[in-house]
Backbone as CSV, one residue per row, in Angstrom:
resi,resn,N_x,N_y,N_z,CA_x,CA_y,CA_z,C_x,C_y,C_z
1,UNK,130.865,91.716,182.431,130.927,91.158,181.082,130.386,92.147,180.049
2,UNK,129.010,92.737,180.440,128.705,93.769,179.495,129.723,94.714,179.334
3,UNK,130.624,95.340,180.672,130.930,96.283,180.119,132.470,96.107,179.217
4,UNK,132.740,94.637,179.192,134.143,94.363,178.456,133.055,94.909,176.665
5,UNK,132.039,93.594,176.514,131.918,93.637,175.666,131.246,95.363,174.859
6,UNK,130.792,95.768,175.443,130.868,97.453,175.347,131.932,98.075,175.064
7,UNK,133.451,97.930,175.600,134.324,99.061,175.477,134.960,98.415,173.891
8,UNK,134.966,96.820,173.332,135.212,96.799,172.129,134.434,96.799,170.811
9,UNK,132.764,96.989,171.661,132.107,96.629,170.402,130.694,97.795,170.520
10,UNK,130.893,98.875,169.506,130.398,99.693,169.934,128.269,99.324,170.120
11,UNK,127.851,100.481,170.300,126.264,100.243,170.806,125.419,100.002,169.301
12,UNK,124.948,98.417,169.197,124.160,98.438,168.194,124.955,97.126,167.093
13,UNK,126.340,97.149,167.798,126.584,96.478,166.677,126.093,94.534,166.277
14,UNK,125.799,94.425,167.072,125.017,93.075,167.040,123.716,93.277,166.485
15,UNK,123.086,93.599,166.556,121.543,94.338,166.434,121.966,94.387,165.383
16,UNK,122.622,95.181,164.183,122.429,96.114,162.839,122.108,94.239,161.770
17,UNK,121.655,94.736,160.943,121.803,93.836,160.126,122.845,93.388,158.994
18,UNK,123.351,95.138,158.526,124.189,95.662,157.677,125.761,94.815,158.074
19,UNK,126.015,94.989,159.359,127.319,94.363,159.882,126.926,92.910,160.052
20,UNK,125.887,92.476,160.358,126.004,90.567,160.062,126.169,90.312,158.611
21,UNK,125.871,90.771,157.370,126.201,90.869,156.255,127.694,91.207,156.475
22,UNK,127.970,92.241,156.655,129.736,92.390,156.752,130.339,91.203,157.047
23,UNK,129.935,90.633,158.469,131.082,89.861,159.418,130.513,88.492,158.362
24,UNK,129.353,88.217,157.914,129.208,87.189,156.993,130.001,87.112,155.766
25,UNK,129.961,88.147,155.013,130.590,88.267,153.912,132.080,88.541,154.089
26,UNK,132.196,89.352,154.468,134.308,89.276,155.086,134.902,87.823,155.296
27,UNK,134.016,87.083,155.726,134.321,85.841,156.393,134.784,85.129,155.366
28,UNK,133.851,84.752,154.236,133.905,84.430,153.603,135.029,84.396,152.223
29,UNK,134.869,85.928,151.986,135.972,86.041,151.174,137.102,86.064,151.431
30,UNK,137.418,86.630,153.057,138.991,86.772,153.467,139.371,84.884,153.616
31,UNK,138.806,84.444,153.674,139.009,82.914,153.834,139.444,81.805,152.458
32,UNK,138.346,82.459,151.564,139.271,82.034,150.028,140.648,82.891,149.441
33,UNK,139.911,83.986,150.230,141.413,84.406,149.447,142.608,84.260,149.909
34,UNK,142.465,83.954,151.169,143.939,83.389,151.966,144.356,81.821,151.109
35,UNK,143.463,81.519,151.071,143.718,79.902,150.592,144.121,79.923,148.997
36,UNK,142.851,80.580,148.430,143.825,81.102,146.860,145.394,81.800,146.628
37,UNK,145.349,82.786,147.887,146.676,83.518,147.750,147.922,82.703,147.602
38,UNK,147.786,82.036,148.584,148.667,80.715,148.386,149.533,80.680,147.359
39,UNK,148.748,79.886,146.303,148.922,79.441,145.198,149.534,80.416,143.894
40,UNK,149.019,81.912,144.403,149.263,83.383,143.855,150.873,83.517,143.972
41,UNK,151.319,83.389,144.893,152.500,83.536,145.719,153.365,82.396,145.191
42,UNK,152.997,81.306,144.932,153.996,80.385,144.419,153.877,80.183,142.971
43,UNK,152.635,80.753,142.424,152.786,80.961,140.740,153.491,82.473,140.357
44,UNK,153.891,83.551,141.540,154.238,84.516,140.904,153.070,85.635,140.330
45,UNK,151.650,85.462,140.705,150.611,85.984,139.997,150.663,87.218,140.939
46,UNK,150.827,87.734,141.775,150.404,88.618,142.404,150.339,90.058,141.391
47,UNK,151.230,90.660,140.693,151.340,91.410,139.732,149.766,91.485,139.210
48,UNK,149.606,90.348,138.457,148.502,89.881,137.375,146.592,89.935,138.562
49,UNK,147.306,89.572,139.798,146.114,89.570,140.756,145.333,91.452,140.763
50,UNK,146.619,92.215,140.791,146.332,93.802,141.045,145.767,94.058,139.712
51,UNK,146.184,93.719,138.436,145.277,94.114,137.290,144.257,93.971,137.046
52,UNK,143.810,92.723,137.370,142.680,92.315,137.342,141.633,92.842,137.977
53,UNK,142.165,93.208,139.167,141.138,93.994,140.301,140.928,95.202,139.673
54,UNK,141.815,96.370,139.423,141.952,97.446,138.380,140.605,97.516,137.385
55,UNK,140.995,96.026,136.357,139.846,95.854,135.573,138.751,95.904,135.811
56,UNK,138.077,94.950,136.900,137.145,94.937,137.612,136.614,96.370,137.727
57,UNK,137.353,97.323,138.655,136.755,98.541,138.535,136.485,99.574,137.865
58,UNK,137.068,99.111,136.799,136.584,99.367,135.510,134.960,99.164,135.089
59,UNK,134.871,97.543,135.172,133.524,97.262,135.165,132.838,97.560,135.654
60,UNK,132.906,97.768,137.435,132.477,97.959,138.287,131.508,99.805,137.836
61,UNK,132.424,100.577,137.672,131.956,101.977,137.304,131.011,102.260,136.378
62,UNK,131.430,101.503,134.921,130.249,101.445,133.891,129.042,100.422,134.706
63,UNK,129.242,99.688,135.371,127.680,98.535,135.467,127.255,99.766,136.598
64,UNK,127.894,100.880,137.324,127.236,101.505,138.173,126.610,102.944,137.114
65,UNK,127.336,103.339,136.045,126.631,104.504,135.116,125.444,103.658,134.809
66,UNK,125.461,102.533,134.596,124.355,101.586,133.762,123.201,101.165,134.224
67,UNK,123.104,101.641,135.721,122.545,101.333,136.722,122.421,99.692,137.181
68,UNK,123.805,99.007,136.832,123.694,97.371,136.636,124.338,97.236,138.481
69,UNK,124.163,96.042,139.257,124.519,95.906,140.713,126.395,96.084,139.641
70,UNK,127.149,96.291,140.684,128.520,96.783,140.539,129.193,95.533,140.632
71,UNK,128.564,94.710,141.364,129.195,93.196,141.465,129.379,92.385,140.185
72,UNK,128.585,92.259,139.217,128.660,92.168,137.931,129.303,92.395,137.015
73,UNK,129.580,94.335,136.922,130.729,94.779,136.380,132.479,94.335,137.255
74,UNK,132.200,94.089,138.412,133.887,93.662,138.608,133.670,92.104,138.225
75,UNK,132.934,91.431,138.352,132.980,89.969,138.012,133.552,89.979,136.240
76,UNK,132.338,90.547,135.588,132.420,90.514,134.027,133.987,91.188,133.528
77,UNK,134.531,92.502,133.905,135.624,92.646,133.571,136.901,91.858,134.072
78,UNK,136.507,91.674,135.686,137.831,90.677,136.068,137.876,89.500,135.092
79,UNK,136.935,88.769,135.003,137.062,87.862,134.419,137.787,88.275,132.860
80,UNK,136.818,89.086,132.514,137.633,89.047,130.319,139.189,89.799,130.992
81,UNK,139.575,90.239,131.874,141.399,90.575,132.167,141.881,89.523,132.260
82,UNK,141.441,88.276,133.224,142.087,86.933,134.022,142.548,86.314,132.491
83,UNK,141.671,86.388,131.709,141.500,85.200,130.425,142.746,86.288,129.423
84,UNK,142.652,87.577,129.170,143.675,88.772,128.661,144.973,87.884,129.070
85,UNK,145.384,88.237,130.346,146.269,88.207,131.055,147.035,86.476,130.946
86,UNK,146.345,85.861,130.580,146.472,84.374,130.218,146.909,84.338,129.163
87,UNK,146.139,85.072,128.215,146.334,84.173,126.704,147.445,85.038,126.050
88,UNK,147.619,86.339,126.679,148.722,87.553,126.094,150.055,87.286,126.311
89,UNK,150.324,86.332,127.454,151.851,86.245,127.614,151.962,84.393,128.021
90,UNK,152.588,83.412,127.491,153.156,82.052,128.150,154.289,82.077,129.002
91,UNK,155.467,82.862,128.221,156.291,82.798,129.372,156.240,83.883,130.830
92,UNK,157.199,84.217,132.020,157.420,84.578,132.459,157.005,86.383,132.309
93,UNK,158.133,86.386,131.556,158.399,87.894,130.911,157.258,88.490,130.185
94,UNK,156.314,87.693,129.526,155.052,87.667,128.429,154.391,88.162,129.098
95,UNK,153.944,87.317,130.237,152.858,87.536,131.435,153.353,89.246,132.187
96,UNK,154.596,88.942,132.313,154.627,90.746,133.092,154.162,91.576,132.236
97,UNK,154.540,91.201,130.921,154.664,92.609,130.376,153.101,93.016,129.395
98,UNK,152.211,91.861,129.506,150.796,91.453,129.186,150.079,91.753,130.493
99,UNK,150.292,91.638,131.666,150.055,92.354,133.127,150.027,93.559,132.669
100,UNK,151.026,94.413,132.331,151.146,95.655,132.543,150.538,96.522,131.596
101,UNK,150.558,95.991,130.206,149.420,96.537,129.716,147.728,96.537,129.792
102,UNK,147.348,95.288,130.152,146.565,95.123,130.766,145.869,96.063,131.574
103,UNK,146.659,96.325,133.008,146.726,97.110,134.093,146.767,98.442,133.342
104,UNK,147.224,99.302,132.534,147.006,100.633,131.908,146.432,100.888,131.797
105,UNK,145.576,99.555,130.527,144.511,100.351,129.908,143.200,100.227,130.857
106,UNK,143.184,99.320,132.378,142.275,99.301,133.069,142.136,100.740,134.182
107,UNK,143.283,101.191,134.023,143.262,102.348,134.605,142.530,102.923,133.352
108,UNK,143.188,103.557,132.759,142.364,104.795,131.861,140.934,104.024,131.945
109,UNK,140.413,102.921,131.916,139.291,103.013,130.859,138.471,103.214,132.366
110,UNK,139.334,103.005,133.968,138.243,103.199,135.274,138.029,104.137,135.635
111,UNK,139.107,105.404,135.217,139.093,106.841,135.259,138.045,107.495,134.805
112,UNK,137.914,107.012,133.310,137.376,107.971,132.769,135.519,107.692,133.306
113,UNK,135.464,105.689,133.519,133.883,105.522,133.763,133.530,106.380,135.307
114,UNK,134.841,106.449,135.933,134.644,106.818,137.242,133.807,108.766,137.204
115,UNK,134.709,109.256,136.323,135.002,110.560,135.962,133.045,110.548,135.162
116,UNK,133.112,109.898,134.278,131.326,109.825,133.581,130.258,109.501,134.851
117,UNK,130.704,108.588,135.844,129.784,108.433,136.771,129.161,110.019,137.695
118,UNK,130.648,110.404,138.012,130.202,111.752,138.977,129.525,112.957,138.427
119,UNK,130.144,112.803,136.499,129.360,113.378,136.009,127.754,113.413,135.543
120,UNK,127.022,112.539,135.344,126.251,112.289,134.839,125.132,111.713,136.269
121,UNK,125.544,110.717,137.322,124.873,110.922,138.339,124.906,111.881,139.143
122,UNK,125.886,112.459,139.248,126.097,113.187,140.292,126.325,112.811,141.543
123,UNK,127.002,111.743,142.138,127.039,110.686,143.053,128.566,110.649,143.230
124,UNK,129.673,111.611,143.624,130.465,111.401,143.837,131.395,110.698,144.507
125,UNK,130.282,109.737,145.576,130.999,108.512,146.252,130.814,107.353,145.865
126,UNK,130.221,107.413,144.170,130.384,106.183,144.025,131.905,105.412,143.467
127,UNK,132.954,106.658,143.058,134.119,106.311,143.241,134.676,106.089,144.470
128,UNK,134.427,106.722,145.860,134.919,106.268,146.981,134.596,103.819,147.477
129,UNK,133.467,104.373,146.329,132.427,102.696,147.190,133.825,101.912,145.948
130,UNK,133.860,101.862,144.683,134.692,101.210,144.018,136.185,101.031,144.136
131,UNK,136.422,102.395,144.828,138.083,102.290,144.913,138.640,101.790,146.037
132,UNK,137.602,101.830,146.927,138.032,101.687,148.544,136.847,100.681,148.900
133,UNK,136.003,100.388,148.552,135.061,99.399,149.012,134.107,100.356,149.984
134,UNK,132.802,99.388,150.457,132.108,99.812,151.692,131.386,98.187,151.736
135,UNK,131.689,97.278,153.019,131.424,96.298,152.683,130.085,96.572,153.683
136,UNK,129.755,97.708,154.016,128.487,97.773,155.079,127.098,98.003,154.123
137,UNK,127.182,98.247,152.708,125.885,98.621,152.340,125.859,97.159,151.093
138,UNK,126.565,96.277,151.264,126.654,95.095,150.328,124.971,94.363,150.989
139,UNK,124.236,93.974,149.662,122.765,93.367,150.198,122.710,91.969,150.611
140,UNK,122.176,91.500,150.930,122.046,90.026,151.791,121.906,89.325,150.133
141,UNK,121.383,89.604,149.056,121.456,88.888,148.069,122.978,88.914,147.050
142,UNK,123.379,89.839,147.488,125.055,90.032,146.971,125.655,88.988,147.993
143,UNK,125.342,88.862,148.922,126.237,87.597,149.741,126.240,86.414,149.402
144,UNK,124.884,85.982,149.481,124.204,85.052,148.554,125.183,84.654,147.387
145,UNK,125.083,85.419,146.712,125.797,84.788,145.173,127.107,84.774,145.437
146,UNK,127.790,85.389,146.361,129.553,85.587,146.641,129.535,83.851,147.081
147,UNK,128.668,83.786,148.178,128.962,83.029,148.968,128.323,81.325,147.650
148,UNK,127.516,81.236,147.119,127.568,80.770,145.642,129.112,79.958,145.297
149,UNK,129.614,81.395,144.769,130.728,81.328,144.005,131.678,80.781,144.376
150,UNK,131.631,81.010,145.936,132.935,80.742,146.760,133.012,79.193,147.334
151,UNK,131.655,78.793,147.135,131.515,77.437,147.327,131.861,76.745,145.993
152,UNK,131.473,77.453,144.904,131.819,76.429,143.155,133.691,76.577,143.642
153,UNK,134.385,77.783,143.731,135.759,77.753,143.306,136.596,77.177,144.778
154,UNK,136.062,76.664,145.790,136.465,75.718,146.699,136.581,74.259,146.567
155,UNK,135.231,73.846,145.362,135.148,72.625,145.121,136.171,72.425,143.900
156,UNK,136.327,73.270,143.258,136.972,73.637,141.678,138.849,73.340,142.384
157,UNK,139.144,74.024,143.019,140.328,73.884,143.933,141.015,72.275,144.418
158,UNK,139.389,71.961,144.855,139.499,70.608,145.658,140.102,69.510,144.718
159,UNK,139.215,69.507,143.229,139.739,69.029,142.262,140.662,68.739,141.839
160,UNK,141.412,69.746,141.584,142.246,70.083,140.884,143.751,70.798,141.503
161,UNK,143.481,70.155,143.018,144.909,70.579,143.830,145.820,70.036,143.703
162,UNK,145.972,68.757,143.590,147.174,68.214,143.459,148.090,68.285,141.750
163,UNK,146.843,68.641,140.640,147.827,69.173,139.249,148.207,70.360,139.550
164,UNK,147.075,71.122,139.988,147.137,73.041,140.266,148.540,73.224,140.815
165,UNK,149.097,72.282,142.095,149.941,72.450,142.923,151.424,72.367,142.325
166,UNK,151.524,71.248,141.582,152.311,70.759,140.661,152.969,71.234,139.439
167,UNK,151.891,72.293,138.848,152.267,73.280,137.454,152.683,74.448,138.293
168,UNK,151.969,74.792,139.345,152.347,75.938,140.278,153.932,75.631,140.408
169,UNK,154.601,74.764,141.164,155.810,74.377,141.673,157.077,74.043,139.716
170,UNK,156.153,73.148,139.714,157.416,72.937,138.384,156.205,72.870,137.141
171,UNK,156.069,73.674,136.375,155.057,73.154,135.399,156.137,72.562,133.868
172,UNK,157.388,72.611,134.188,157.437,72.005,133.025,157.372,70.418,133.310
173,UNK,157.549,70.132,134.708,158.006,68.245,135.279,156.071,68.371,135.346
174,UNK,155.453,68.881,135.403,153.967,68.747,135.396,153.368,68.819,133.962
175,UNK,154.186,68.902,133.158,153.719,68.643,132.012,154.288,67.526,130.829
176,UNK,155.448,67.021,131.576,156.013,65.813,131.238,155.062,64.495,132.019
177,UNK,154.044,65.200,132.955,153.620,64.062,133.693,152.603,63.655,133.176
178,UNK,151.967,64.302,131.785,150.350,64.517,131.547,149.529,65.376,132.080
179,UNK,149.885,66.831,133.200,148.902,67.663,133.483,148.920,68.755,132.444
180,UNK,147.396,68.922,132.193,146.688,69.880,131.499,147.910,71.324,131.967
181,UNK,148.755,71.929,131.561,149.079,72.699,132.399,148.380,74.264,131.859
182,UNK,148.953,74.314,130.582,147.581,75.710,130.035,146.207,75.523,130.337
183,UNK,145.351,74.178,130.631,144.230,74.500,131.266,144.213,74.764,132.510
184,UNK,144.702,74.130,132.988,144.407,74.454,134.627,145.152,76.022,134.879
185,UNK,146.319,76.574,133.631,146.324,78.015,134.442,145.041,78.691,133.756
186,UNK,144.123,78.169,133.016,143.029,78.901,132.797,142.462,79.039,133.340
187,UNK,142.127,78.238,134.119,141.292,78.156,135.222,141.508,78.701,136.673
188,UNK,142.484,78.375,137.073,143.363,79.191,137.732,142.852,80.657,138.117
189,UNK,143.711,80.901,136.591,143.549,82.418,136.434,141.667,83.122,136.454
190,UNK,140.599,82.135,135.747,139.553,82.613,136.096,139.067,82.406,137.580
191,UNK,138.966,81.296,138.229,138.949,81.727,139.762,139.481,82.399,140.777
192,UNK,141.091,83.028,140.210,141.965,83.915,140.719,140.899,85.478,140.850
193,UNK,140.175,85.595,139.396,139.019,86.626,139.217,138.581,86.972,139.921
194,UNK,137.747,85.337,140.198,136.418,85.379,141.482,136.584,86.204,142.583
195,UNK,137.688,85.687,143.362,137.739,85.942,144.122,138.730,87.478,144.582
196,UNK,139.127,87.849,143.274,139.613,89.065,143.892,138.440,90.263,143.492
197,UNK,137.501,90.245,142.765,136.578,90.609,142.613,135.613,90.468,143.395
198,UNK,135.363,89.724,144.358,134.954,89.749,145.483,135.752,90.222,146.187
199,UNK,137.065,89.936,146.178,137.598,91.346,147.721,137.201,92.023,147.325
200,UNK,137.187,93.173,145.911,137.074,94.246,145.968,135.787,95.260,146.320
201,UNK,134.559,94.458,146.911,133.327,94.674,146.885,133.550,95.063,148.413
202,UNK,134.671,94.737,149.040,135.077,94.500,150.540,136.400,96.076,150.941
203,UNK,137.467,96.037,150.312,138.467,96.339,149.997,138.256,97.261,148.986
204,UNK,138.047,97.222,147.890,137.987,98.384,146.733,138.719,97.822,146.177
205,UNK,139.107,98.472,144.588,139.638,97.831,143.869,141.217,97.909,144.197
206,UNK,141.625,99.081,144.323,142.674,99.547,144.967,143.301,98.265,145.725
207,UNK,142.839,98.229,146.549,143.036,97.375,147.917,142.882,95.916,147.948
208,UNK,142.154,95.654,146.918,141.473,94.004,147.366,142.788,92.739,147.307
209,UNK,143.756,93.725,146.383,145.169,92.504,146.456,145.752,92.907,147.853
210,UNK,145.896,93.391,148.789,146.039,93.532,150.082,145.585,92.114,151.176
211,UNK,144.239,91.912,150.467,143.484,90.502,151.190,144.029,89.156,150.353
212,UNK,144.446,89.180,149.502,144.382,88.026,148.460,146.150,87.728,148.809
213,UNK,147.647,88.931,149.127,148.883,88.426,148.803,148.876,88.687,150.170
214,UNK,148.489,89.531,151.056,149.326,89.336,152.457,149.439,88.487,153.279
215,UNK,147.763,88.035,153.722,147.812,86.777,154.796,148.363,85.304,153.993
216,UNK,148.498,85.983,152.324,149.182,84.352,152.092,151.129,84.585,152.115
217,UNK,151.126,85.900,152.014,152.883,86.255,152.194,153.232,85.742,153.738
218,UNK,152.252,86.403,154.889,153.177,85.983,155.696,152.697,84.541,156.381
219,UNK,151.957,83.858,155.865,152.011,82.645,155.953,152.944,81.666,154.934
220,UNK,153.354,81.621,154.439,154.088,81.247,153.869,155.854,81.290,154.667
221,UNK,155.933,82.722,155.257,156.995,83.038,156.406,157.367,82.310,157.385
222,UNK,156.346,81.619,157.920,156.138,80.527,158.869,155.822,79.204,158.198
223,UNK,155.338,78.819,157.702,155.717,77.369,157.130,155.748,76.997,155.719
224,UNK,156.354,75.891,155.052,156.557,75.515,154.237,155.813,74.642,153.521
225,UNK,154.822,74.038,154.455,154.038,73.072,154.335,152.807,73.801,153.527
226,UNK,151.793,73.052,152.577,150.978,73.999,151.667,149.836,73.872,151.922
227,UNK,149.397,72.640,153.054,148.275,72.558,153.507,148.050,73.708,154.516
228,UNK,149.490,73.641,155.370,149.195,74.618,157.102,149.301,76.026,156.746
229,UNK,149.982,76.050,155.085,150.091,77.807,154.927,148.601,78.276,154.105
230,UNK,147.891,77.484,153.646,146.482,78.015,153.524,145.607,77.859,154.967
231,UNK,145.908,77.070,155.324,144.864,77.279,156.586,145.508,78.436,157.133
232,UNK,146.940,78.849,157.730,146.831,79.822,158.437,146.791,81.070,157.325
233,UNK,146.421,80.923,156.154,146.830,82.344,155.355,145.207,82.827,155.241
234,UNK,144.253,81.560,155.401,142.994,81.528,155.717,142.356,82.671,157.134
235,UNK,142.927,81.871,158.040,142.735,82.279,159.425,143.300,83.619,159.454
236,UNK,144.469,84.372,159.129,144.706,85.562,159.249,143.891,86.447,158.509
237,UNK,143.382,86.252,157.500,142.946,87.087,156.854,141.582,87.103,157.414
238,UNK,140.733,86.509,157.993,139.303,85.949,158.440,139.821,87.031,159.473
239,UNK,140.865,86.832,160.619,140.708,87.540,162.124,141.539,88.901,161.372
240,UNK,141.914,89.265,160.351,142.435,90.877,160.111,140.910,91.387,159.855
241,UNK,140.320,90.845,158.824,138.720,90.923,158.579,137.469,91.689,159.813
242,UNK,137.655,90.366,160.167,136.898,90.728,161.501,136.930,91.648,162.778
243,UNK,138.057,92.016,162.997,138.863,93.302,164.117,138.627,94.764,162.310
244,UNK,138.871,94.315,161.323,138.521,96.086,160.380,137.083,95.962,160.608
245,UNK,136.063,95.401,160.610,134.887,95.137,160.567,134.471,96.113,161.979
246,UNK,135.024,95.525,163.079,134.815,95.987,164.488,135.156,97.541,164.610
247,UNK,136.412,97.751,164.285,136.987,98.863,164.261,136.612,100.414,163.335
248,UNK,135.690,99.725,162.295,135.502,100.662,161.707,134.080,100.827,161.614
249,UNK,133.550,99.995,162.842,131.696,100.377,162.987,132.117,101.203,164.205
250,UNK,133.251,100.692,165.032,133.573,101.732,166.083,133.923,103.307,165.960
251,UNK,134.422,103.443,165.035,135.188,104.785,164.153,133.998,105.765,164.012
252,UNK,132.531,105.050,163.891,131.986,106.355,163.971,131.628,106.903,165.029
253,UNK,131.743,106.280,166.108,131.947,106.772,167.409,132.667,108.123,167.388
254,UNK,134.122,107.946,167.109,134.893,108.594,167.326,135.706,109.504,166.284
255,UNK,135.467,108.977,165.242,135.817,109.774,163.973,136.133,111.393,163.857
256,UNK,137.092,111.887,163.917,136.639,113.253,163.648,136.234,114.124,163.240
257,UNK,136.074,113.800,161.640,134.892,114.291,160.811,133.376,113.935,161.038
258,UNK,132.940,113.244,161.546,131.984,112.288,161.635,131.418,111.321,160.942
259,UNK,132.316,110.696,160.484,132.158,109.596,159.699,132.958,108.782,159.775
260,UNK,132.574,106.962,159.919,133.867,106.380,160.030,134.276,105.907,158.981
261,UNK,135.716,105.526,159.338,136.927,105.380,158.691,136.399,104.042,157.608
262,UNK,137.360,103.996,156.366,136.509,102.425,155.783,137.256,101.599,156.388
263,UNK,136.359,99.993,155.962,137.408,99.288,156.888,138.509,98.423,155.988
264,UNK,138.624,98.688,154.615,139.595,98.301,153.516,141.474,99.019,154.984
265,UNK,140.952,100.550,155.153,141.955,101.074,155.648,142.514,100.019,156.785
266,UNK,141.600,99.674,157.848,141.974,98.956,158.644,142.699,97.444,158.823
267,UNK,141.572,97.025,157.652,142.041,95.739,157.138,143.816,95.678,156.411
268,UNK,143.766,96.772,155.650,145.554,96.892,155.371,146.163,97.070,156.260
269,UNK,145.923,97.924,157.355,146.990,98.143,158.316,147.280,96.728,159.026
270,UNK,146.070,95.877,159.633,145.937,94.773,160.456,146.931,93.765,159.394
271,UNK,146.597,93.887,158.010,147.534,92.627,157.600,149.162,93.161,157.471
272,UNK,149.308,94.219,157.089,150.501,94.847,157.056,151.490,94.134,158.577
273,UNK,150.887,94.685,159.779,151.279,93.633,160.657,151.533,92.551,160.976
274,UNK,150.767,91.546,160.371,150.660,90.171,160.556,151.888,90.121,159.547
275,UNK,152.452,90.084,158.198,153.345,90.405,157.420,154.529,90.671,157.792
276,UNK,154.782,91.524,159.172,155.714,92.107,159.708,156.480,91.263,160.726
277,UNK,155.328,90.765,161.506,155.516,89.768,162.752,155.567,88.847,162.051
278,UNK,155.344,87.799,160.851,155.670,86.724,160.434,157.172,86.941,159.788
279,UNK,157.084,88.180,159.326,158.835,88.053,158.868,159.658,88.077,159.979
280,UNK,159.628,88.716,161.291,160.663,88.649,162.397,160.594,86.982,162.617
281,UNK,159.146,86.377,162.715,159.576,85.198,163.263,160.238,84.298,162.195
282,UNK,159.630,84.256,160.973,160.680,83.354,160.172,161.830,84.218,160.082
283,UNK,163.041,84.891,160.027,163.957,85.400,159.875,164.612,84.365,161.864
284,UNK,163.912,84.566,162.970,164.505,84.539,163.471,164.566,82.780,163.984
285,UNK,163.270,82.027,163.072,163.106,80.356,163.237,164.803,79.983,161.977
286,UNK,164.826,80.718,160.967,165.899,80.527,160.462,167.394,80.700,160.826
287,UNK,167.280,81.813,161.338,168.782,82.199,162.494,168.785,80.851,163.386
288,UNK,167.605,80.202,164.334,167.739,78.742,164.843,168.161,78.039,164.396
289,UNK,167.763,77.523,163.198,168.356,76.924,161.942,169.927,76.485,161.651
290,UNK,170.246,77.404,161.403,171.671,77.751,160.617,172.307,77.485,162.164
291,UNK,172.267,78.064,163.286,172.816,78.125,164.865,172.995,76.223,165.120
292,UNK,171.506,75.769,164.887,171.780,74.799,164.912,172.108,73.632,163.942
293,UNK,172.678,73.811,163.187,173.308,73.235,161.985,174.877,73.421,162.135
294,UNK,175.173,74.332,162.675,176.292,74.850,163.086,177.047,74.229,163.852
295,UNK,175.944,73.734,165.196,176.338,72.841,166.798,176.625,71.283,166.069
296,UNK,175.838,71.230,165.151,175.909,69.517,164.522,177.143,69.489,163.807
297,UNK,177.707,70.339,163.023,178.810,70.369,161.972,180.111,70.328,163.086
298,UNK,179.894,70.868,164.122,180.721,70.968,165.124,180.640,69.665,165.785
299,UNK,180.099,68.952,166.365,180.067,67.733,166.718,180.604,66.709,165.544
């Protein structure tokens, strides 16, 4: 038994404290954000999800010149983008094209804090920690407040699922019904924040829409149902989580530079897969489908 659990889990990794924070905090966020993604995916936000994160690291860079925790700056900027990104466009087309400026000027303005950081600290990985994440040096009191947050925008969800669900699907028959529909995408859109601003503390900014659209893309591949595609868009992203977590405390084992790999890298590759294998199987539960629709029309 030791030596199974040895050849996948390298020496120490139970022991560290740094990785129970990881496997705590991964847990956590890959789990809302599967369940938020969801909802991303059937409002069309995914676009608006990557800007925001962008923004964030924006913030993220100045609250790190400022010497402020970095969690703050992606919270404080995601958030004033989520509310941007809301109030700049109503329709369809508004929203892309209020996305995309958005997303520009969050580039230039993360460049340049990124570019002032290396200058002025002299700390050139603190663009590696923002763009790509390092979820191994995140403090037990940064979990704390994630894990906070993630409990307010679960209950916030709980609320407000069956209008949320409804403006998501048809918001104009959801607004003939009496739902708030510009509030609730306000809201929406600010807990959409939360939580991709928390991937990115995990993921980087780069990356953190990787955790938030995949395990809810290819759940969605496999069912239709909106309860079973957050739970499993939940669950994939929790077990892609947990194997980058493993894999990349293992990496310094073996690394060839000597250093391991981040685990944002791993975590994309692991969902990239799951994405892949959910499209063969819905492509090929649908070929069943049609085959058997076929045998009935024939009868």
């Amino acid at each position: 038994m030791k030596q199974i659990i040895g050849f996948f889990f390298a020496t120490g990794f139970f022991e560290s404290p740094e990785v129970i924070n990881a496997l705590i905090l991964g847990s956590i966020v890959a789990a809302i954000s599967g369940v938020i993604g969801v909802f991303v995916i059937i409002r069309g936000q995914s676009f608006a999800g990557h800007a925001i994160s962008d923004f964030g690291g924006a913030g993220a860079a100045m609250a790190f010149l400022a010497g402020i925790g970095t969690l703050w700056g992606f919270l404080g900027f995601g958030i004033f983008a989520a509310i941007g990104v809301e109030f700049l466009g109503n329709k369809a087309r508004e929203k892309d094209l209020s996305t995309g400026i958005i997303l520009s000027i969050a580039l230039g303005i993360e460049s340049l804090f990124l570019y002032l950081d290396a200058h002025f600290t002299g700390k050139a990985s603190a663009s590696m920690l923002i763009l790509f994440g390092s979820i191994f040096v995140v403090s037990r009191t940064t979990v704390l407040v994630i894990a906070l947050l993630t409990i307010a925008t679960t209950i916030v969800i709980c609320i407000l699922y069956r209008p949320l669900l409804l403006s998501s699907i048809d918001s104009e028959l959801a607004s003939t019904r009496g739902v708030p529909v510009r509030f609730i995408s306000i809201v929406f859109i600010i807990l959409l924040s939360f939580v991709v601003e928390e991937g990115s503390l995990i993921t980087g900014s780069l990356l953190s829409t990787a955790l938030l659209i995949g395990p809810a893309a290819a759940a969605v591949q496999i069912t239709r149902k909106m309860s079973s595609a957050m739970l499993l868009s939940a669950s994939l992203g929790v077990i892609a989580m947990l194997i980058g977590i493993v894999l990349a405390y293992d990496s310094f084992q073996w690394a060839p530079v000597g250093r391991g790999w981040t685990v944002s890298f791993f975590v994309s590759v692991i969902i990239l897969l799951f994405y892949l294998l959910a499209r063969i199987k819905g492509r090929i539960s649908d070929a069943k489908m049609t085959k058997n629709k076929g045998v009935l029309s024939d009868d």
